[in-house]
N, C-alpha and C positions, 0 to 999 in steps of 0.2 A: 508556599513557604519561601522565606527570603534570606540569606545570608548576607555576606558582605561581598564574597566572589560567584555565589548561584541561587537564581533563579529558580524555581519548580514551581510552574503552573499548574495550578490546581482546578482548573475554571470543571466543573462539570462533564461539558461539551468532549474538553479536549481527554480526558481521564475514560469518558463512555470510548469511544472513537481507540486509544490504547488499547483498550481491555479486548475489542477486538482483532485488534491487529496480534496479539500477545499470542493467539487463540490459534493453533497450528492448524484446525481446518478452514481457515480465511482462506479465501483463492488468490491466486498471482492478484486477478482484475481487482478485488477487493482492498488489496495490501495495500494495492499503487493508489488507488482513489481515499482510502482513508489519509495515506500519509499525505498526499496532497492537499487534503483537506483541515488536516490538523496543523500541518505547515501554517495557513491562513492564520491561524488561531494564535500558535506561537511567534508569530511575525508581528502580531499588537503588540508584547509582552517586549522583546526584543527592540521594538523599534520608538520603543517609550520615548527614550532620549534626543532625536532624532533636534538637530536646530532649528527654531522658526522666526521669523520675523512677522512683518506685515507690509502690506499692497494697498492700495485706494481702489476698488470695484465701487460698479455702481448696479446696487438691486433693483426690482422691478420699482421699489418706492424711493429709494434713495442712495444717498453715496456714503461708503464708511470704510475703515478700517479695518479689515481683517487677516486672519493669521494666515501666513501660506510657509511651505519648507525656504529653507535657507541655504545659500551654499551647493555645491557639486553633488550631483545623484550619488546616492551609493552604491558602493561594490560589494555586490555577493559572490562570492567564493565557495564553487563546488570543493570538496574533496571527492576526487572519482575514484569510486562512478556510483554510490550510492548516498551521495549527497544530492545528485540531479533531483532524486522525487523529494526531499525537501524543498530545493530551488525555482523548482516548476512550481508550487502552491503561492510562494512567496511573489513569483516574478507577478500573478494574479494579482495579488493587492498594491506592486508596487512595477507595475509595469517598463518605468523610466530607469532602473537600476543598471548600473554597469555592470558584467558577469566577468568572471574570471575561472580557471579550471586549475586544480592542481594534482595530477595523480601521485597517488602512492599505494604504496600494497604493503601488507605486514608479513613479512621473512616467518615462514612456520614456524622455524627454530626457534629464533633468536627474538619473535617478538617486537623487532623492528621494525620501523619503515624505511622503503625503499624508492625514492623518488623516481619518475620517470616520463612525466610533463610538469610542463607548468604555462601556464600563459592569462596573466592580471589585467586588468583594467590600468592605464596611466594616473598619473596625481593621488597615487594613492592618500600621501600624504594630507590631500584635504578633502577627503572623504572618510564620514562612520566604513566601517568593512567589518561583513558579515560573515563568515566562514560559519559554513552547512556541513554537518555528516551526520545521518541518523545517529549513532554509535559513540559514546565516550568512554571507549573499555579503557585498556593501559592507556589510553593519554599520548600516548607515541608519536600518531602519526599527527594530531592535534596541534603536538609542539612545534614538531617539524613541519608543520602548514605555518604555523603563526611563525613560527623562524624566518620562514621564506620568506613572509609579508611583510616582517619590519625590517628586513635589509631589505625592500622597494619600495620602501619608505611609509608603510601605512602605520598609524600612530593611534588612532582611535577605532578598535578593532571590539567587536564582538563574538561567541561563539556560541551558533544554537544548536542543539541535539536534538533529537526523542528521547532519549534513554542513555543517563551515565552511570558509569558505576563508581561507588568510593574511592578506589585505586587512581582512576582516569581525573577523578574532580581534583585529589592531591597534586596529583603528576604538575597537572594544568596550574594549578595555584601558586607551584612552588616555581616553575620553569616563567611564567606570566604571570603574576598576578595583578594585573592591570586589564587585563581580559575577561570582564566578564560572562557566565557562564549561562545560558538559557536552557531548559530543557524540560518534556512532561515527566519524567520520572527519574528519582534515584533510588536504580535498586539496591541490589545486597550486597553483592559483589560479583568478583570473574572466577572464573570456573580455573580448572588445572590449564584449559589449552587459552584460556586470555577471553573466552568468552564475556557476556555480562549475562548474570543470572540472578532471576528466572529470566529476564529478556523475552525476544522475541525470536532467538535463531540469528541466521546471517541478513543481516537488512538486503543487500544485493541481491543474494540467491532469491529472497519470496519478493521482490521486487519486480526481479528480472526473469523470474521461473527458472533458475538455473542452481547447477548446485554444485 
């Protein structure tokens, strides 16, 4: 499913591969290895747009024309710390990227984020920039990621999820909507405490076995 601002891959693969993860008796080791593996999947979808030009190679038969990437590696952008297991799948298929970190945590109360690192890649400005968090519940910390990235100058930005909820996709739309939206699922909504439901729990926790 396509919109104008999101994404939802549907491919089979990537929807089997959720449905386990969703599944509260998956183990840590299983969590991490599926997200990383679905990563892979939604990194085609996301990376559609990507520049190409063309080179002069020459094949075992002859010499031609062919496509190759254009322009500055791109920048992926953790949100930490449980953007890492999307980042890890993607760095697989795209080994040459520039990484970036930017923590934030969400205030219990208040539903906020709170920054507390940050550290990008240079030239933003002429590189795609990827920004990773399992999670698009309220949208919060999402905005104030992409905040951070256009005053250092990054201009053509994407954001992939696993899992958003309607609330987080507005949020995103209204605050950006020049950023679009990748993700395998839009669920229902967020629960009273800012969850997304049904989800999958806290992506971190069954991540990182912690809670």
């Amino acid at each position: 499913m396509t919109q104008q601002h999101l994404t939802v891959v549907n491919h089979p693969l990537v929807q089997h591969k959720l449905t386990i993860m969703r599944n509260k008796q998956t183990s840590t080791a299983g969590f991490r290895r599926l997200l990383r593996e679905i990563s892979l999947l939604l990194a085609y979808e996301v990376t559609r747009e990507l520049e190409m030009t063309e080179t002069t190679i020459e094949t075992p038969l002859c010499e031609m024309q062919a496509p190759t990437l254009e322009g500055k590696k791109l920048a992926l952008i953790s949100i930490l710390r449980a953007g890492n297991g999307l980042m890890d799948g993607i760095l697989e298929l795209i080994p040459g990227a520039r990484v970036g970190f930017i923590g934030l945590y969400r205030d219990p109360e208040t539903l906020k984020p709170v920054q507390y690192y940050s550290k990008v890649p240079n030239a933003l400005d002429a590189r795609m920039t990827i920004v990773v968090d399992p999670m698009l519940a309220t949208g919060n910390s999402s905005v104030a990621a992409i905040d951070l990235l256009k005053q250092q100058g990054a201009k053509n930005l994407r954001f992939l999820c696993l899992l958003a909820a309607p609330e987080g996709v507005q949020r995103m739309k209204e605050a950006h909507p020049d950023v679009p939206i990748v993700t395998a699922s839009l669920d229902e909504r967020l629960d009273d405490h800012g969850y997304i439901w049904p989800g999958l729990g806290d992506a971190g926790d069954r991540m990182f076995g912690t809670k």
